[in-house]
N, C-alpha and C positions, 0 to 999 in steps of 0.2 A: 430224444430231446424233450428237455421239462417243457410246460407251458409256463412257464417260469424265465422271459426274454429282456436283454439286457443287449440293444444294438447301438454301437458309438461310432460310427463310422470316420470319424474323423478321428486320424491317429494321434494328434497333437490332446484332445480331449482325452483321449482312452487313456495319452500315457500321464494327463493330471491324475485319474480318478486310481491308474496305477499309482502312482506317488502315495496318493492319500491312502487307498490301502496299504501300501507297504510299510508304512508309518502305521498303523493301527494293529496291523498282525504283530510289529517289533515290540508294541506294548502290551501285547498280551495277544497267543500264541489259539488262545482258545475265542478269539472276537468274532462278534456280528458284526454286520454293515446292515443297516435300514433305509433303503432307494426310495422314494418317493418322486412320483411325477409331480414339475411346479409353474407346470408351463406346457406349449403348446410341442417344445422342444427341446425342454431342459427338466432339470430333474437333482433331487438333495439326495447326497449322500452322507449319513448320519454313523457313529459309532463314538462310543465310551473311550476315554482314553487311558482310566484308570486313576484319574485326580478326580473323580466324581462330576467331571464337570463334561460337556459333549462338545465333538467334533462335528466340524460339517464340509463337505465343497459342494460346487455347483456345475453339471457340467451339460453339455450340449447334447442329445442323446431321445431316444425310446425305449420308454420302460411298460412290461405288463408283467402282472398289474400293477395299478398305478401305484400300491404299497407294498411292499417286500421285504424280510428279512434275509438274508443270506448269510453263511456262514464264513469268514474274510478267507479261508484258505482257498475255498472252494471259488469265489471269487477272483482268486488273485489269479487261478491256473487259468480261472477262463479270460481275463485281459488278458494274459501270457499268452494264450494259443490267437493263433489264424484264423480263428472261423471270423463271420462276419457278425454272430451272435453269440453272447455271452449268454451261457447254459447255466441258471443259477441254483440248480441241482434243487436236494432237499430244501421246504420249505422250513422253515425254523421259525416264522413266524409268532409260534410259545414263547420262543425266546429274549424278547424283547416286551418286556414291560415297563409303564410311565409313559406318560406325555414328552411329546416334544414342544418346543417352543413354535409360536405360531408367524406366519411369514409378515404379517402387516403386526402396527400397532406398534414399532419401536423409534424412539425419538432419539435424536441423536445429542450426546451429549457432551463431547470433544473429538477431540484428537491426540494421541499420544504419541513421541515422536520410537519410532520402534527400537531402537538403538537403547534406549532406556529401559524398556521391556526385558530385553535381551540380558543389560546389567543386572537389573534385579535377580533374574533366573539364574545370572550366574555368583548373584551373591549368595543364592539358595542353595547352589550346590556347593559353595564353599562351606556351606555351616551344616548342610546334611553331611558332607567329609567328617566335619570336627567332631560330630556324635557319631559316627559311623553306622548312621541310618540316620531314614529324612522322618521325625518326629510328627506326630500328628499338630501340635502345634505349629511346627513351621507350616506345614500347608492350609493350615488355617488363621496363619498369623495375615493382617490388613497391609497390604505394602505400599499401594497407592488408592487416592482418593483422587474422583473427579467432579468437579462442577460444572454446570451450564442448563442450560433450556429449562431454567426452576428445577432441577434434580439435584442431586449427591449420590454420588454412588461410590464403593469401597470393592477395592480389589484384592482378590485374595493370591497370596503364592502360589496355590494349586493351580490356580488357572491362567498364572502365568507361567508354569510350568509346563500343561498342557499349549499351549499357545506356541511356546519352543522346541519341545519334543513333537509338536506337528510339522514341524520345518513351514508355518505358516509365512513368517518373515523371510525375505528375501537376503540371502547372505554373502558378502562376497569370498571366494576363494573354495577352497574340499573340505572344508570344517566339517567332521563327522558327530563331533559332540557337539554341546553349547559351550561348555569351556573352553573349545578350541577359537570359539570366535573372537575376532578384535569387532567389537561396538564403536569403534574410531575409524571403522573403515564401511560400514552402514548409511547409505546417500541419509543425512540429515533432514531430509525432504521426505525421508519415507515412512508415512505415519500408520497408526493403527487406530481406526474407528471407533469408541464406546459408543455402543447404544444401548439403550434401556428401556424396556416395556414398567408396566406395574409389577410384573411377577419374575421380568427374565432380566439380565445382562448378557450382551453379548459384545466382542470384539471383533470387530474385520479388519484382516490382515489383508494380503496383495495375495495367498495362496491358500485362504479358506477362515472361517468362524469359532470359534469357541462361546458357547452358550452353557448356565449355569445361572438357576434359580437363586432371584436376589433374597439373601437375607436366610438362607438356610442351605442344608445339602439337597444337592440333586435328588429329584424323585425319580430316578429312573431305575434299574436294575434289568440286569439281564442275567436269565438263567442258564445253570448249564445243564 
């Protein structure tokens, strides 16, 4: 057993932070996850989603040390098993390089109704169809803009892309794609949070964060 521990004891928890990695492994097969303790019993779970922009949830739990990188396969066998602790095998730690964004210091600066989010994404994969690939330009094209609390801030595709390929939005029915979903059947009441630091944006959903350096690409990389 690593000294490398990872205990959730609460199964309703374990099987979010399953969610959210099986979503990150489906985006790329070779992923890290980066745990960090953020609380006296809670703890971020961090991974690239491959739009350049990062994932996050939050979940109930004991983590040592209090920063970790893990490997998402190696992860995901250990929520799958019975033990009572998650074995996070080799340390990969090298593998994760850049800052993450920091927990305080973000202002909020609307609401977006999610259902619209959802549109957008699936306007995007109507017109990644039409080129039969998604162009760098579309992921970097501005699709919505926000105001409030004295800010502006500009959304880009990619990270509303990321946003929906995390199943962060709550959706009704087995929708396996995002094309599959009807946005007319999304409670209109269910928003999604901007907020903004000087340096970061991030959105919160009801199933986890997308975070994403304003004003340029992500400085993060992870090695393989």
């Amino acid at each position: 057993m690593s000294d490398r521990l990872l205990e959730i004891p609460d199964p309703v928890e374990r099987a979010n932070l399953s969610a959210f990695v099986t979503r990150v492994n489906r985006l790329d097969e070779a992923a890290v996850v980066r745990m960090r303790v953020r609380g006296s019993d809670t703890l971020t779970a961090w991974a690239p989603t491959g739009f350049d922009v990062l994932a996050v949830r939050v979940v109930t739990g004991v983590l040592k040390p209090s920063d970790v990188t893990v490997a998402g396969d190696v992860l995901m066998r250990g929520l799958e098993s019975h033990a009572a602790g998650v074995d996070l095998g080799f340390p990969m730690d090298s593998s994760w390089r850049g800052a993450l964004p920091p927990d305080q210091g973000f202002v909020h600066i609307d609401d977006v109704p999610a259902r619209a989010l959802v549109s957008l994404a699936q306007r995007g994969v109507e017109i990644a169809r039409e080129h039969g690939r998604t162009p760098s330009s579309l992921l970097d094209s501005k699709v919505l803009t926000v105001t409030g609390a004295g800010d502006e801030v500009t959304i880009a595709m990619r990270t509303v892309f990321a946003l929906n390929a995390m199943g962060f939005i709550p959706v009704p029915g087995n929708a396996q794609s995002t094309d599959e979903i009807d946005p007319e059947r999304i409670d209109p009441n269910e928003m999604v949070r901007v907020r903004a630091s000087k340096t970061w944006l991030r959105l919160d959903a009801r199933f986890g964060s997308i975070a994403t350096r304003r004003g340029s690409e992500l400085s993060v990389m992870v090695r393989s």
